[in-house]
C-alpha positions, 0 to 999 in steps of 0.5 A: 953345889950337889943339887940332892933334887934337880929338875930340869926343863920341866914343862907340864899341859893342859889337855882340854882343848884343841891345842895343849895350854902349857902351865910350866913352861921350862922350868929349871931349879935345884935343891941342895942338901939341907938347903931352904929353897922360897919359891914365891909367886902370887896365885896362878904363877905355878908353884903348887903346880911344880911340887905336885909335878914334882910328886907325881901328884897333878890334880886332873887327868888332863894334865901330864908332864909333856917334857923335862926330867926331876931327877932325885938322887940319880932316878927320874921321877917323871919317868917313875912308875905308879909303884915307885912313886908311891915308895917315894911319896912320904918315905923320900918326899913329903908334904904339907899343905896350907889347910889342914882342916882339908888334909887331915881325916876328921874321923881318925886319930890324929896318932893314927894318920901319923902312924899310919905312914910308918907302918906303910913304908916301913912295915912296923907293928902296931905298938912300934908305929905308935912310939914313933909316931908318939915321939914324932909328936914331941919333936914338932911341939906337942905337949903330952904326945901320948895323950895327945895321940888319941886326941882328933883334928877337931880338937886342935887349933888351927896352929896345932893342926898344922903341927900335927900334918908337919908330923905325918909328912916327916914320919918316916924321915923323907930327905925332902919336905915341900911345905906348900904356903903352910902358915897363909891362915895362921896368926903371926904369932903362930906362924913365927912358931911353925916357921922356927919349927921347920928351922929347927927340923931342918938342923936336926933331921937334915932337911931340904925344904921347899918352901911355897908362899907369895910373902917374901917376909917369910922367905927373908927370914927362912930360906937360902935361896928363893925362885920367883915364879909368873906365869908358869915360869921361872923368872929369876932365882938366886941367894936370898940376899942377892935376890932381895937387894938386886932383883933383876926382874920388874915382877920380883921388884913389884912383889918386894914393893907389895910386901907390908914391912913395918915401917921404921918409928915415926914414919906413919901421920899422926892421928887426925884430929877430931872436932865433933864433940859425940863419937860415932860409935862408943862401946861401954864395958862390954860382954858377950858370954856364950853357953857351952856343954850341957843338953836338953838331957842334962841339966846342970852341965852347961857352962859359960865363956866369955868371949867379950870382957868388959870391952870398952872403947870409943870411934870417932867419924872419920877414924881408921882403927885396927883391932888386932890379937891372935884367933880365939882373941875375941876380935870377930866376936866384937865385930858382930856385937857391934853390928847386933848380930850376936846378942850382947851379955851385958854392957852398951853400943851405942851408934851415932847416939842410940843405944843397942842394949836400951833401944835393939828396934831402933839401933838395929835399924840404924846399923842396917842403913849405916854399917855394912862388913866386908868379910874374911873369904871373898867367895864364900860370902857371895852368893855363887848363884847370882851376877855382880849386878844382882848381889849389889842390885839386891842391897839397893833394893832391899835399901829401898832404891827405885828400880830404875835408879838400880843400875846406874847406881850399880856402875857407880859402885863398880868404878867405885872400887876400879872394876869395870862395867863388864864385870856386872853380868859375871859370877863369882866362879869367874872372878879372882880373889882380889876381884870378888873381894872388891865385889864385897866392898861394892857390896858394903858401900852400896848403903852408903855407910857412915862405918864398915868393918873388915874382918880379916878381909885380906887375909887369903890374898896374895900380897900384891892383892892385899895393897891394892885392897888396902889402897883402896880403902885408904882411897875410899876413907879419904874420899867418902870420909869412910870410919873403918874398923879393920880386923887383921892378924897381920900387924904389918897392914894394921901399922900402915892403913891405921891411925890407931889400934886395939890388942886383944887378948882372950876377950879383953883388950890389954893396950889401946893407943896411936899406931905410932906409938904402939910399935915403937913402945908396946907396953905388953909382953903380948904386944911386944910377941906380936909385933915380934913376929911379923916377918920382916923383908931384911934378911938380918932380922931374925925370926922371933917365935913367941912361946905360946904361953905369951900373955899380957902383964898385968894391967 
C-alpha cells in the first residue's frame, strides 16, 4: 500500500508541570489513496488530538509535537513552517467538526465561508468564487444552491449545517479529509445521509477520509480500515473485518460488546403484563401550538404551529416506553407538556388519575413530587457552581427533607447510581460526561419518583458510557419498579432497554406498538427509514440513506 499520509512515532506533550505528560504516545498509522480510515476510541483516548497534530492545529501553547514525523506526499509536516501549514490547511487537508453551530460564523453567508476559502487558496474573484462554491453546494446535497448561498446558519437544520461545513472543507479539492465525530448530534436518519454523502465524495473526488467517531456501527459500514485508540495510543489497526471479527486487543473487544446493534426478531422479553385496572399516566388527543411571526408592531402577522397533533397514548406503572422520530419530530415538545412545563393547547394529561388541563394546581403539584427528567447535556443542566452534594441536597430539601436526614439520603443516591461517596464534594468541571450524567439520574431519583423522563440523555456519550447508563436504568426500573420514558434518536438502545415504542412524526405519532414488533414489521415508510439507518456493526449490511422526504403512508 502507497500510504498518501504516513505518520510515524508521533508523540505529542503537555507542558504545564514539572515534568512533560505525554498524550500521544508513539503513534503510527498510514492513509492510502482513496482509503477510509475509522479511527475510534472513547473521549480522552487521543483521536481529535492526533488530527489536530496532524494539522498543526493543538489546541493550547502548552503542548508541542516532541517527536515523530507526518510525512505527506514526501514533506514533514511537523517540520513545516507556519506559511506552509497555512497552503496546506484547507487546500490539501481539510476538516470538519462535530458542531457546526460552533464552527461556522453565524453573521456570514453560509456561500461566503465557503467562498471564502477559494478565494484564498486559489485567488479567484468574487463572481469565480461564488460559482464554485454555488456548485460545491449542489454536489453535497443542497437543493437550490444559488439561493441557498445567501441563506445563514441559522436557517439550516442541524443536517444541513453539517452539509454546509463538509462544503467549506472540500472547497478547494484537498486530497484528505478529516471528519472529526461529524454525525455524533445527529439523528439516525440524518446521519445515514451525511455517512452515504462522504461515500459518494470519496468516489467522485477521490478522497481519503479519516474518520473520528467512538461508534464502531459507523466504521463497519464506511470505512477500509479502522485504529483503535486508548490512552493516547495505538492499540490495534487493521481491514475493518479482520478487526471486527478478531480483535486482538481486550479494549476494542470491550467497544465491539458496548455497541447497541439491534438485536435479531425475537430476542427482546415480551412485554410485561399489567394487572392495575387505571394507567399511571394517559394523554388524550393532545395539542401543543406555539405563536410564531408577527410583533407587537404588527398585527395580523402571527401565526401557529403545531408542535403536538392530537397526541394520544396511555403508560401503565412499571412500564418502559421509547419515544423515538428525527429532531423537529415533536419528541421534547411532548416530554415538557406532560410534565406541565409547556402549556397545553387543547387535550388531556392525566397523572395517577388528576387531570392537568381541568385541575393545573393540583396536577402540578403531584408531578412535582413524583416526576422528575433527566436531561440530554450532563453538564449543562448542572449548576457548575455547586458540589454533587449541594445539587442533590437542594431537591431534598426543596422536597421538604429535614436537614439532618439530607446527607445520608445523599449516599443513598450516590450508591444508587454506583458513584462513590467522595464524589459529593466534587463539582461538575471535575467530572466526566457519564459521571455528570449519573449526577443527573441522582438528581431525578432523589424525590423518589413514580415516572422519569430521559430525553436524549445519552446522546453525547461515548458507547461505552451509554450502556453502563442504559444498564443502569435497566437496574433502577427493576429495583424501584421505575415507569420510564425514554426519548432517543437512537433506535439500537430504544430496541434494547424498551418494552414498547412511540414513532413520531411532525407532532403526531404515526405507530405505537411492542418493541418486538415494531422492528421486525414496521408498519410505516418513516418507521421502515428509521429503523433502516441505524448503523449495524456487520460489515455486510449496507448503509441505508433514507430521502429526506421520507414521510408516514397514510393511516
Amino acid at each position: 500500500m502507497t500510504a498518501l499520509l504516513s505518520i510515524r512515532d508521533l508523540v505529542v506533550n503537555f507542558h504545564g508541570g514539572p515534568e512533560p505528560r505525554t498524550l500521544i504516545d508513539r503513534v503510527s498509522v498510514d492513509l492510502a489513496k482513496g482509503e477510509i480510515l475509522g479511527l475510534v476510541g472513547e473521549s480522552g483516548s487521543g483521536k481529535s488530538l492526533l488530527c489536530r497534530a496532524v494539522m498543526g492545529l493543538l489546541p493550547s501553547r502548552r503542548l508541542s509535537v516532541d517527536g515523530g514525523s507526518v510525512m505527506l506526499e514526501g514533506r514533514d509536516l511537523v517540520r513545516a513552517s507556519t506559511a506552509d501549514m497555512l497552503s496546506v490547511r484547507g487546500r490539501e487537508i481539510g476538516m470538519i467538526f462535530q458542531n457546526p453551530t460552533s464552527h461556522l460564523d453565524p453573521v456570514m453567508k453560509i456561500g461566503d465561508q465557503i467562498a471564502e476559502g477559494i478565494r484564498f487558496h486559489e485567488g479567484a474573484g468574487g463572481r469565480e468564487a461564488r460559482e464554485a462554491a454555488v456548485e460545491m453546494l449542489a454536489k453535497v446535497g443542497f437543493p437550490d444552491p444559488s439561493r441557498q448561498y445567501d441563506s445563514y446558519p441559522h436557517e439550516f437544520s442541524g443536517g444541513m449545517r453539517q452539509r454546509a461545513m463538509i462544503a467549506a472543507a472540500l472547497s478547494c479539492r484537498p486530497k484528505i479529509l478529516i471528519a472529526d465525530e461529524p454525525t455524533t448530534a445527529l439523528d439516525v436518519t440524518i446521519q445515514a445521509q451525511i455517512l452515504e454523502l462522504l461515500l459518494d465524495l470519496r468516489e467522485s473526488l477521490g478522497l481519503s477520509v479519516i474518520l473520528i467517531t467512538h461508534d464502531l456501527g459507523i466504521v463497519a459500514q464506511t470505512c477500509d480500515r479502522i485504529a483503535v485508540m486508548r490512552g493516547g495510543r495505538l492499540v490495534e489497526q487493521g481491514p475493518k473485518r479482520e478487526v471486527l471479527a478478531a480483535p486482538r486487543h481486550d479494549y476494542t473487544r470491550m467497544l465491539i460488546g458496548s455497541h447497541p446493534s439491534l438485536p435479531a426478531a425475537g430476542e427482546a422479553k415480551p412485554a410485561a403484563a399489567h394487572r392495575q385496572a387505571r394507567p399511571l399516566l394517559e394523554v388524550d388527543d393532545l395539542h401543543v401550538r406555539f405563536d410564531v411571526g408577527g410583533s407587537f408592531l404588527r398585527f395580523g402577522g402571527r401565526k401557529q404551529v403545531s408542535a403536538v397533533k392530537g397526541v394520544s397514548f396511555q403508560v401503565m406503572e412499571g412500564d418502559t416506553i421509547g419515544i423515538v422520530g428525527e429532531s423537529g419530530s415533536g419528541k421534547s415538545t411532548l416530554a415538557r407538556a406532560i410534565l406541565g412545563l409547556t402549556p397545553l393547547s387543547s387535550g388531556h394529561v392525566t397523572f395517577d388519575g388528576v387531570d392537568l388541563a381541568q385541575q393545573p394546581g393540583r396536577a402540578l403539584a403531584k408531578l412535582r413530587r413524583e416526576t422528575a427528567m433527566v436531561f440530554q447535556d450532563p453538564l449543562n443542566a448542572l449548576n457548575p457552581r455547586f458540589t454533587v452534594a449541594e445539587t442533590l441536597g437542594e431537591v431534598l430539601k426543596v422536597n421538604g427533607m429535614p436537614s439532618a436526614d439530607i446527607p445520608g439520603r445523599i449516599d443513598e443516591l450516590l450508591d444508587l447510581v454506583h458513584l462513590g461517596r467522595e464524589f459529593a464534594g466534587r463539582k461538575p468541571r471535575s467530572l466526566s460526561g457519564g459521571q455528570c450524567q449519573r449526577v443527573g439520574i441522582a438528581r431525578a431519583l432523589a424525590v423518589n419518583p413514580r415516572l422519569i423522563i430521559a430525553d436524549e440523555c445519552v446522546a453525547a456519550l461515548d458507547v461505552t458510557i451509554q450502556k453502563q447508563i442504559v444498564d443502569l436504568f435497566a437496574e433502577l426500573k427493576a429495583r424501584m419498579n421505575l415507569t420510564l420514558l425514554f426519548i432517543a434518536h437512537d433506535l439500537a438502545i430504544v430496541r434494547n432497554l424498551c418494552e414498547r415504542v412511540l414513532v413520531m412524526y411532525h407532532g403526531e405519532v404515526v405507530e405505537d406498538g411492542p418493541s418486538a414488533e415494531i422492528f421486525a414489521r414496521p408498519q410505516r415508510p418513516y418507521t421502515a427509514a428509521l429503523i433502516g439507518a441505524v448503523p449495524d456493526i456487520d460489515p455486510d449490511k449496507k448503509l441505508l440513506a433514507p430521502r429526506s422526504d421520507t414521510a408516514p403512508a397514510a393511516a
